[in-house]
N, C-alpha and C positions, 0 to 999 in steps of 0.2 A: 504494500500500500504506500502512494507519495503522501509524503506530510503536504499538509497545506502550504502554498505560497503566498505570499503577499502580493496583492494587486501595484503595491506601490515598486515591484523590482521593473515593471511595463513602462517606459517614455512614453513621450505622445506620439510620435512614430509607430513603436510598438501596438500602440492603441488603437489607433488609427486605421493601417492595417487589419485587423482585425474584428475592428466595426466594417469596414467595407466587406469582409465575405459575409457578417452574419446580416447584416444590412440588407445583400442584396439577394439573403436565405426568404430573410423576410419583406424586402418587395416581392419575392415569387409566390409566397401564402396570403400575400394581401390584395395583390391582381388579383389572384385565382377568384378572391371573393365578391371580387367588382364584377369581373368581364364577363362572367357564364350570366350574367341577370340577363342581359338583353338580348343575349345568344336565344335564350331558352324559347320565348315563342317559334324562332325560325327550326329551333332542334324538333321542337314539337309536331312543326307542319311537316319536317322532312321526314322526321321515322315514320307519320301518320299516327302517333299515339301522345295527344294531350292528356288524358287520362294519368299515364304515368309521369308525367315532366315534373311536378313537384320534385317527385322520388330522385332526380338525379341531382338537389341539390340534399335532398334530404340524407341522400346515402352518403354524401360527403362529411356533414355533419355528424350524423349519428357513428363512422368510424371515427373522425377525427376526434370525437369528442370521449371516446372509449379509452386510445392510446394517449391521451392528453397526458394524466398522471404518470402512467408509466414512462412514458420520453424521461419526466425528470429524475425518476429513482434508476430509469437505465444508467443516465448519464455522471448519476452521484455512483457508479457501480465501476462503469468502463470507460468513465470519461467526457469530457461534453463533444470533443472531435470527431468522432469513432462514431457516437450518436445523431449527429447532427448529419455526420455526411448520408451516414443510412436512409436518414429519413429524406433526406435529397431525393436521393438517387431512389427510394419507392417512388415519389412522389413521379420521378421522371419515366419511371416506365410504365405506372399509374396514367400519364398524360398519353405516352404512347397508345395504350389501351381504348382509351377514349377518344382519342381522331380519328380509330381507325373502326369504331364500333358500330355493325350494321344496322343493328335494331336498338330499341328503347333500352329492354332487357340489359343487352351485352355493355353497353355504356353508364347505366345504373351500376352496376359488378362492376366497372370500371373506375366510377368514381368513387366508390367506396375501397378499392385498393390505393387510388389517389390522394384520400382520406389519410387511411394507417400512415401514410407519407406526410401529410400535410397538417398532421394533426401537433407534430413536437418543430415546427419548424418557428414560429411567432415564440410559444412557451420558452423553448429551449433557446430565442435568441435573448429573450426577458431575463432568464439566467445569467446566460454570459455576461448580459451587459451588466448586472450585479456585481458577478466576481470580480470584473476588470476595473470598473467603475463605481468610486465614493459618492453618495447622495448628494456631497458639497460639490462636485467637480463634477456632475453629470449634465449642468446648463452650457457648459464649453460643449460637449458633443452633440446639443440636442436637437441642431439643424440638419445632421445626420439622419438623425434616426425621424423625427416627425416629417423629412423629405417622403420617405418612404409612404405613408400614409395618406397624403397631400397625394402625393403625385399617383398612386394607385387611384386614389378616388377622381382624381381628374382624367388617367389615363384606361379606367377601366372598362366605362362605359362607352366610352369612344370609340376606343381599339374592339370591343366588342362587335357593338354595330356596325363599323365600317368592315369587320373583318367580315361578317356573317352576310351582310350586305352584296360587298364586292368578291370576295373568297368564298369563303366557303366554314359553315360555322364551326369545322373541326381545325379552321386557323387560329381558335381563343385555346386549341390544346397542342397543337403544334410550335405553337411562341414558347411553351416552356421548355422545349428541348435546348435551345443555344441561351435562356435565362438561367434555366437547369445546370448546365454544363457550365457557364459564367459561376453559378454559387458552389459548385462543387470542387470547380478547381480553384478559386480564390479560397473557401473556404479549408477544404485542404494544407493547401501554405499555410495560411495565415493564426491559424487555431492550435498551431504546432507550440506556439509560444503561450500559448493560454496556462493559466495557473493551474496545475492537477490538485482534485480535491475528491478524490475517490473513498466512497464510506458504503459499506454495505448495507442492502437492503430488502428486505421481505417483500416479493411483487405478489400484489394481490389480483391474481387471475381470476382464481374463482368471481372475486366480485366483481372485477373486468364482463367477464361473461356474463354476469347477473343483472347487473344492469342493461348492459345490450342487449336482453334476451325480453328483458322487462319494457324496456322501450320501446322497442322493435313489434312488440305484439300489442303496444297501444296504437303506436302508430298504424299498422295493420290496421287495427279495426278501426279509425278514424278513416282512412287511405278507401276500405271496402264498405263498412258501413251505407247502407243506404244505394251502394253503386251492382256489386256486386252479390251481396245477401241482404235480407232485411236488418235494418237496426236492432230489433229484438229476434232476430232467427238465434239459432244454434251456436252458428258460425262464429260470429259478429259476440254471443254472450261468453263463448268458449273462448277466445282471443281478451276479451277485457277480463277474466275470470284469473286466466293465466298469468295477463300482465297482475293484476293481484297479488295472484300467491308471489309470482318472482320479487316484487318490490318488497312483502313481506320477511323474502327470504334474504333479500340484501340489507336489511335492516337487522337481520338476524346478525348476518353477518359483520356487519360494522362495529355491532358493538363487541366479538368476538375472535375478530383477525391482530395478529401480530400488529401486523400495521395495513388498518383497511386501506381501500382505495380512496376513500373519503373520510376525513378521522371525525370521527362523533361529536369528541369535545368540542369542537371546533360549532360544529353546530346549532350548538346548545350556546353560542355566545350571541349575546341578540343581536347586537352590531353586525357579525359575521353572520346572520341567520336572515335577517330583513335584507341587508345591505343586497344580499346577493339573490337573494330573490325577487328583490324590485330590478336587480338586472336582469335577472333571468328573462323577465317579463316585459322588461323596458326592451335589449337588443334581439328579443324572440322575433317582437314587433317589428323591427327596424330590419331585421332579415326577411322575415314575412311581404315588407314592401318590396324591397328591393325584390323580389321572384315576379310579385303580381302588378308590379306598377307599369314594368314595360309591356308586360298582357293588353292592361288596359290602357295604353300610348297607343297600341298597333293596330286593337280592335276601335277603342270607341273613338279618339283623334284618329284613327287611321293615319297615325307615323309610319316612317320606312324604320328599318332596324337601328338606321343608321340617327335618324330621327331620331329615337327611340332614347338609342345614348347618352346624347346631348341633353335632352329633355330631362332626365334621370340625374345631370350633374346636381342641382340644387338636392336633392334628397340623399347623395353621399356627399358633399362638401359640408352642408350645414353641419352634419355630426362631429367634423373636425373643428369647422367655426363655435361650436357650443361647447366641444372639449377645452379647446384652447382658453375661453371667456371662463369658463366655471373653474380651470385647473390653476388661472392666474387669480381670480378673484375671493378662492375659498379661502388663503392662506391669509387674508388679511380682513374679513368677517369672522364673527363669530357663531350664528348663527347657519353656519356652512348651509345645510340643509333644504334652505329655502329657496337655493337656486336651483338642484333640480324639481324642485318641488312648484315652482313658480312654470321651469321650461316643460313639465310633463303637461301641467293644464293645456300650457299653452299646446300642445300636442293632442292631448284630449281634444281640445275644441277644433283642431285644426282636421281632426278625421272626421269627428262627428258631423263638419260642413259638407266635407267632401261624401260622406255615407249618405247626408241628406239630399244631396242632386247631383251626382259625377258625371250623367251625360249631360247636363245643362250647361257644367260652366266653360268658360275657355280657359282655354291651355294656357297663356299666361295667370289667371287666376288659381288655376292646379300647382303653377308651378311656386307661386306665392304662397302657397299654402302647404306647398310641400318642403318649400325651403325655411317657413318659421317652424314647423313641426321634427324638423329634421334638427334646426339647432337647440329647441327647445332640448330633443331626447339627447342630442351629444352631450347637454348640463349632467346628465345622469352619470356616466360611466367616469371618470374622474372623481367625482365626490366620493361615490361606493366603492371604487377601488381604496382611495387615500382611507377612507372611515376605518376600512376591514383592516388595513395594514396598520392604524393611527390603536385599534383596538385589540390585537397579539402580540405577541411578546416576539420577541425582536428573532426567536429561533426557529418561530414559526410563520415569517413574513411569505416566502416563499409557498409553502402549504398553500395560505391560505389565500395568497394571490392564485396560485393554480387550479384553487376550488372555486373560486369565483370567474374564472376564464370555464371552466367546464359545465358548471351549469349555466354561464351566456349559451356555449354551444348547444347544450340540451334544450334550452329555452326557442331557441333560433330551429331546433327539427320538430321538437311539435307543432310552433305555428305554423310553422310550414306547412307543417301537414294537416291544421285545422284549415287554414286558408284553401288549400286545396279539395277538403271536402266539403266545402262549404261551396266552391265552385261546383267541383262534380253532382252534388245534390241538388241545385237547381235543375242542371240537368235531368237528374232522375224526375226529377215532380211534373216536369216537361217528357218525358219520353222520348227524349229526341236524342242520337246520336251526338256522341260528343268531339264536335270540329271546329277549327276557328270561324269557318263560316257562321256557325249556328249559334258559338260565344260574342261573336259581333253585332248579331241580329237579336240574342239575349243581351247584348249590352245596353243595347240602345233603348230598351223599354222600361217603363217605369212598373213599381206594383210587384209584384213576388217575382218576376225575372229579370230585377234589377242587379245582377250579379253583383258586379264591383260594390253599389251599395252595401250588400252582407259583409266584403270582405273588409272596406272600410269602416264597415261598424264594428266588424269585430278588432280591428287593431285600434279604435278609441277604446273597445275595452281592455284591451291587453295593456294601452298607457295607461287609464284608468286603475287598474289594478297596481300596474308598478307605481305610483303616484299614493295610495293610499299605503303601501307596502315601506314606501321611502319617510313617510310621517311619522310610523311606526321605530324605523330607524333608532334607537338611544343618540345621542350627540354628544359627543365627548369632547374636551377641546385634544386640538392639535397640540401632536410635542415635536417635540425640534426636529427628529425623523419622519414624520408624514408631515410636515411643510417642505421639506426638500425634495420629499419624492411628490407633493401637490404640482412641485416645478417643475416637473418633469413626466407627470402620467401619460399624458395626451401621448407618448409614444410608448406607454407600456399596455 
């Protein structure tokens, strides 16, 4: 085993270096999460199966979100190097897979291998930059790392549409192969010098499994519910019955592993218990739009993809513009809290308008209302992160940043997946096959085949909820360590 080193034997040279491969580990996990939005209607018309198109963001989430925790007890075990590149290099032959995938099916399996890849890539770069990087000295780097961020959400939507538009929509997975191969061999060098701090650790597989086994059969029956069996058949009760018993069983578990995959304690801390479930529920939402917003650009505006894109920047930039406002402003209030609490209304009310008439308004008006909703929910993720860290103990910062990054993602595959049968089930009530044709001709009607309406309504209640969840929050004041990191979240 290498003893610990100290961060401080790395120059800024050293540093440097180093930030650029994990850097540009992590633009390649934060594209991935722009570009496929506005891909996805045109993926939809080419396999001929809307129906499943949720499922091919869904299955990215629900692996990435399984191997989350394990990337970091790999990397406390074999290294951060050795982990980091792996998770590359799945993630690249995960993209392979999915350019090259003939049906709905084969691309779903594909991006769930793309997943197990892309799941410790963000995690494991929020690592490193710890190890390398003091709280006091992490505003010198921070044009670095928040470039990443900016520039995915500006370059994701774009590079989508015009890919999917003028190429061909498996050019949003063909880009990661020379981005891919860019993070792996920068990454490679540059990691060599990184400080070894290997400690052994108990992987909690079993609960790996229990959870995904437990999700995976809620989402099922949200996904089939009503499309392919009745709500109350067999099917549909044997599928939520399961998910049941499995969440029983990982609570079982939790409280009697070595070291669960979620530590208990940790739960039971009401800062770290609300905190993270008001995200849960706040970036569930904010993934949920981003699948169905550019649906409803192509059908009810009748956007091109490319359209589409562009249209779709204000609903990812606000969220950096609301991070940045809340991660500068919280350290110097005291009443931290009222800022995402003030931008979630303002999000509440902003869907509730758009659920109240989405084929009436115009596209500038959508897009006005998608860019204060959008900065309102960025107030959220910066408070809830600093609160969770501002509220453990300094040996548990790590943890409990990682348990709040895992259930964002678990939060982000259910709505997903409500959003999606909430679509499909208009459908079912209508008996009409499900095509874009026939979701455009549903879009535009008022009265129960108001689609977008349900979906819009349902993501005011999903702010809603994280909004009443973040009140609950305790408030603690800030200590000298969650003001430093307040400086710096917008890029963790």
């Amino acid at each position: 085993m290498h003893a610990p080193s100290s961060p401080a034997a790395l120059d800024h040279r050293d540093i440097t270096k180093i930030l650029f491969g994990i850097v540009t580990a992590m633009f390649l996990a934060a594209l991935e999460q722009t570009i496929v939005a506005t891909a996805l209607p045109s993926i939809g018309r080419d396999l001929g199966d809307i129906e499943h198109m949720s499922w091919v963001v869904t299955a990215y989430l629900l692996a990435a979100t399984t191997v989350t925790p394990l990337y970091g007890k790999l990397s406390d075990i074999h290294g951060r190097r050795i982990v980091l590149m792996t998770g590359i290099a799945i993630f690249i032959i995960g993209s392979v897979a999915c350019a090259a995938a003939p049906t709905m099916l084969a691309l779903i399996a594909a991006r769930a291998l793309q997943g197990l890849g892309g799941g410790g890539l963000i995690a494991l770069a929020q690592t490193i930059i710890a190890d390398i990087i003091p709280p006091r000295e992490r505003g010198r780097y921070q044009v670095y790392i928040a470039s990443v961020f900016v520039s995915s959400s500006l370059a994701g939507p774009v590079l989508g549409g015009l890919a999917t538009e003028h190429l061909h929509w498996s050019a949003i997975f063909w880009i990661n192969l020379p981005l891919g191969l860019l993070a792996y061999l920068s990454t490679s060098r540059a990691l060599r010098k990184l400080p070894r701090r290997e400690k052994k650790h108990a992987l909690d597989i079993p609960g790996a499994l229990l959870i995904t086994g437990a999700t995976l059969t809620l989402l099922l029956a949200l996904s089939w519910g009503g499309i392919r069996f009745p709500w109350f058949g067999r099917e549909i009760l044997g599928l939520v019955a399961a998910s049941v018993l499995l969440w029983l069983f990982l609570a079982y578990r939790l409280r009697t592993a070595e070291e669960p995959l979620i530590p208990a304690e940790l739960l039971r801390n009401p800062v770290v218990r609300w905190g993270t479930l008001s995200a849960c529920f706040g970036m569930g939402t904010f993934i949920g739009l981003t699948i169905y917003v550019p649906v409803y650009f192509e059908t009810v505006h009748r956007l091109s993809a490319a359209d589409s894109g562009l249209a779709l920047m204000p609903l990812m930039l606000g969220t950096v513009v609301g991070a940045t406002i809340s991660g500068r402003v919280m350290v110097h209030v005291k009443h931290y809290k009222r800022i995402p609490a003030f931008g979630l209304l303002v999000g509440v009310l902003g869907t509730a308008v758009l659920a109240w008439n989405p084929h009436r308004l115009s596209l500038p008006a959508v897009e006005a209302l998608l860019g204060f909703l959008s900065i309102g929910l960025g107030m959220l993720l910066p408070v809830t992160t600093v609160a969770i860290q501002n509220a453990v103990a300094p040996h548990q910062l790590g943890t409990a940043t990682g348990m709040a990054n895992f259930f964002r993602q678990l939060g982000g595959a259910l709505l997903v997946a409500i959003f999606g049968a909430i679509v499909l089930n208009v459908f079912a009530d209508t008996g009409r096959v499900v095509t874009f044709e026939a979701l455009a001709e549903l879009a535009g009607k008022e009265g129960s085949a108001d689609v977008f309406g349900q979906v819009f309504g349902a993501a005011s209640l999903g702010l809603f909820l994280s909004w009443v969840l973040i009140l609950r929050m305790p408030e603690l004041p800030l200590a000298g360590r969650a003001k430093h990191a307040a400086e710096s979240v917008v890029a963790d």
